[in-house]
PLY file of the C-alpha trace (Angstrom):
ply
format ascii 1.0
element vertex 161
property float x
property float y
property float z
element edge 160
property int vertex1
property int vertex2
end_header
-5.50 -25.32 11.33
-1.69 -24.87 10.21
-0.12 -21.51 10.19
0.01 -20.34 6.25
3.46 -19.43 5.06
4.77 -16.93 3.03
2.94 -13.71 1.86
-0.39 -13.23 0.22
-0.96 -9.97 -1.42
-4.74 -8.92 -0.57
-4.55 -5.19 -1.85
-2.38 -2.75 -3.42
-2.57 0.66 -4.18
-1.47 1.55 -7.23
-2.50 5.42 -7.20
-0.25 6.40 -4.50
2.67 4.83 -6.99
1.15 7.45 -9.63
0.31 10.28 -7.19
3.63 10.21 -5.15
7.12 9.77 -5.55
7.93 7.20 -2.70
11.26 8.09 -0.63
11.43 4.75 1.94
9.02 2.06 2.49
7.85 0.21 5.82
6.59 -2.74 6.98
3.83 -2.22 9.73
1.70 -4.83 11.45
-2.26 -3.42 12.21
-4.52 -4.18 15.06
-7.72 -5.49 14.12
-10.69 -6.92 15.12
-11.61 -10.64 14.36
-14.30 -10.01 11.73
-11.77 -7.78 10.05
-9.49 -10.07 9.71
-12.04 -12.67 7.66
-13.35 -10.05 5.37
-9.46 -9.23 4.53
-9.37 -12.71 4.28
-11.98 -12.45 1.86
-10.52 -9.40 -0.10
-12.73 -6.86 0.72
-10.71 -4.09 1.26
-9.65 -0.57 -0.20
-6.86 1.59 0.30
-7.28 4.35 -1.84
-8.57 7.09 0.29
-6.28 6.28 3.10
-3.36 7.63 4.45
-1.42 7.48 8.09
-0.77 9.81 10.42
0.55 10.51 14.01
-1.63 10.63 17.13
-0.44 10.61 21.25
2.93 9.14 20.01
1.79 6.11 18.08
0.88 6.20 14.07
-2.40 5.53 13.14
-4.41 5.09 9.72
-7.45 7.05 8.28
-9.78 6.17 5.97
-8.86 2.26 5.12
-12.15 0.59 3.92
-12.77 -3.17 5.31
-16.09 -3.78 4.34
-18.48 -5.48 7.01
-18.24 -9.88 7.18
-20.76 -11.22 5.68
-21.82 -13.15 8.15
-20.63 -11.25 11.22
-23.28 -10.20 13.79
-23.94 -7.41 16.20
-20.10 -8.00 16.82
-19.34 -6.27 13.03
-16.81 -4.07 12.98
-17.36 -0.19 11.89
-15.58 -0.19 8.25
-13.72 3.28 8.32
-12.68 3.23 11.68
-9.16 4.36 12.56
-6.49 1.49 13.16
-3.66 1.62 14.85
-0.28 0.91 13.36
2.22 -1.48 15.09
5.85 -0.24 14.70
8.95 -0.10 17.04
9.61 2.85 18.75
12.96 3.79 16.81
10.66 3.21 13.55
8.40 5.77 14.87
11.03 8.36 15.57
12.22 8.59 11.98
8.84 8.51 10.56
7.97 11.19 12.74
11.67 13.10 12.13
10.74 12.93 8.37
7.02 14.52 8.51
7.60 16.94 10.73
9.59 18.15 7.22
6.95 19.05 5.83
6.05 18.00 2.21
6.05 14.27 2.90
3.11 12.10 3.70
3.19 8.38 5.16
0.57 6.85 2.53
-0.47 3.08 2.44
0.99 1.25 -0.64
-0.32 -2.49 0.22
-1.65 -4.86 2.54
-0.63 -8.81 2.80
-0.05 -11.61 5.03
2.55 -12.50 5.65
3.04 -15.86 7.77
-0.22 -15.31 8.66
-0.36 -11.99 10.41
-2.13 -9.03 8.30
0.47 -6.36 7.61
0.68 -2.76 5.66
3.62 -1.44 3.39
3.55 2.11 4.65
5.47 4.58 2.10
7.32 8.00 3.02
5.74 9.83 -0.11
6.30 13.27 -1.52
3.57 14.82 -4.09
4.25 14.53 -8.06
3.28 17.47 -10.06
1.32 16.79 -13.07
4.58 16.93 -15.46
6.03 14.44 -13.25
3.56 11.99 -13.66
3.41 12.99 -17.36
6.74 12.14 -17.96
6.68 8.76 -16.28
4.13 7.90 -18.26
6.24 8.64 -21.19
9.11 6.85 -19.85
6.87 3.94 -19.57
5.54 3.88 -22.88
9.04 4.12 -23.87
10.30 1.18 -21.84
7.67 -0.80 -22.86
8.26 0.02 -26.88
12.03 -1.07 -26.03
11.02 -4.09 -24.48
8.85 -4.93 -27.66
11.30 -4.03 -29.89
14.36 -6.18 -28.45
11.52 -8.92 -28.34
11.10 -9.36 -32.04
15.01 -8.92 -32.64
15.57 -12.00 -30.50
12.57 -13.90 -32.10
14.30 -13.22 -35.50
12.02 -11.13 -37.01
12.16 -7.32 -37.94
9.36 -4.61 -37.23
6.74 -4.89 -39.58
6.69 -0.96 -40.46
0 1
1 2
2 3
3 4
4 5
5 6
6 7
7 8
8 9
9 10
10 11
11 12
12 13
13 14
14 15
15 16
16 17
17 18
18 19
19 20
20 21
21 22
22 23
23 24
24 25
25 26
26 27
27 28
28 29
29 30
30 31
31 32
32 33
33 34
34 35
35 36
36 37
37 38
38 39
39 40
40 41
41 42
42 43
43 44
44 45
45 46
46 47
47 48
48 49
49 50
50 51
51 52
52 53
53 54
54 55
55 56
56 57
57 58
58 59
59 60
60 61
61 62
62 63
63 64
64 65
65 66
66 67
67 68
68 69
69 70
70 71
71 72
72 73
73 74
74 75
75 76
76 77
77 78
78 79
79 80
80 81
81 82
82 83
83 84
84 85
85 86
86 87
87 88
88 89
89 90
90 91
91 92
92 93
93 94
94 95
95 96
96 97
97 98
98 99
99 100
100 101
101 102
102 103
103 104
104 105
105 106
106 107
107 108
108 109
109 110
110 111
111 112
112 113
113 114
114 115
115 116
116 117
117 118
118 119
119 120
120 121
121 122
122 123
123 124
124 125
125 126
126 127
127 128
128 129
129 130
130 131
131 132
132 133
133 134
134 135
135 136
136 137
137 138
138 139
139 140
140 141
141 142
142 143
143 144
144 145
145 146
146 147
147 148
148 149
149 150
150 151
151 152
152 153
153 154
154 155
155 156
156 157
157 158
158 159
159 160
């Protein structure tokens, strides 16, 4: 079977975007088991209660939900377990320069292929207060208005108001 190419989002999640202000993403590959890797395959996964931290030197991640394979036997994986993170050593240093901090958290923002190999965009995230996310919503609505209205000026026609 030929290697697939490019990158295929399988989830995203879009509450650490609303929850966090993200500071510097990474790119991190994650060990896995093989029935894992077909569920993923399948789109069975969640990231929203997960997050990534450090243990003995290497970063690991907490709470990402793969649900069982289908049909995967006695050789199913456990579907909270923790999974290790692969990043180079330098990679690990400045995440681990950056939490020590304090106030930043490494949170999961997606998970892809990409050329075939499963892969996690890790994000260096610092906690939005509830004006903050307030106000981006605002700013969105406002965007989106603009958007709209430059829309109908190039179309030709005025707002109906």
């Amino acid at each position: 079977m030929a290697r697939e190419n490019g990158r295929k989002l399988i989830a995203s999640n879009k509450k650490a975007r609303h929850d966090y202000t993200i500071l510097k993403t990474y790119e991190a590959g994650i060990v896995l088991a093989g029935t894992e890797v077909k569920s993923l395959r399948e789109g069975r996964v969640s990231l929203v209660d997960a997050f990534a931290q450090e243990r003995d030197g290497e970063i690991m991640l907490y709470g990402l939900h793969i649900a069982e394979y289908g049909y995967g036997t006695w050789t199913n994986h456990a579907p909270r377990r923790t999974r290790k993170l692969l990043l180079n050593r330098v990679e690990i240093a400045r995440i681990l320069e950056k939490l020590r901090d304090g106030g930043i958290t490494l949170v999961p923002l997606s998970m892809y292929f990409a050329n075939g190999w499963a892969k996690v965009e890790l994000g260096l995230a610092k906690g939005k207060k509830s004006y903050d996310k307030r106000q981006a919503l605002a700013e969105r609505d406002a965007n989106r208005e603009i958007a709209r209205e430059l829309g109908r000026r190039l179309k030709g026609r005025t707002a109906a108001r």
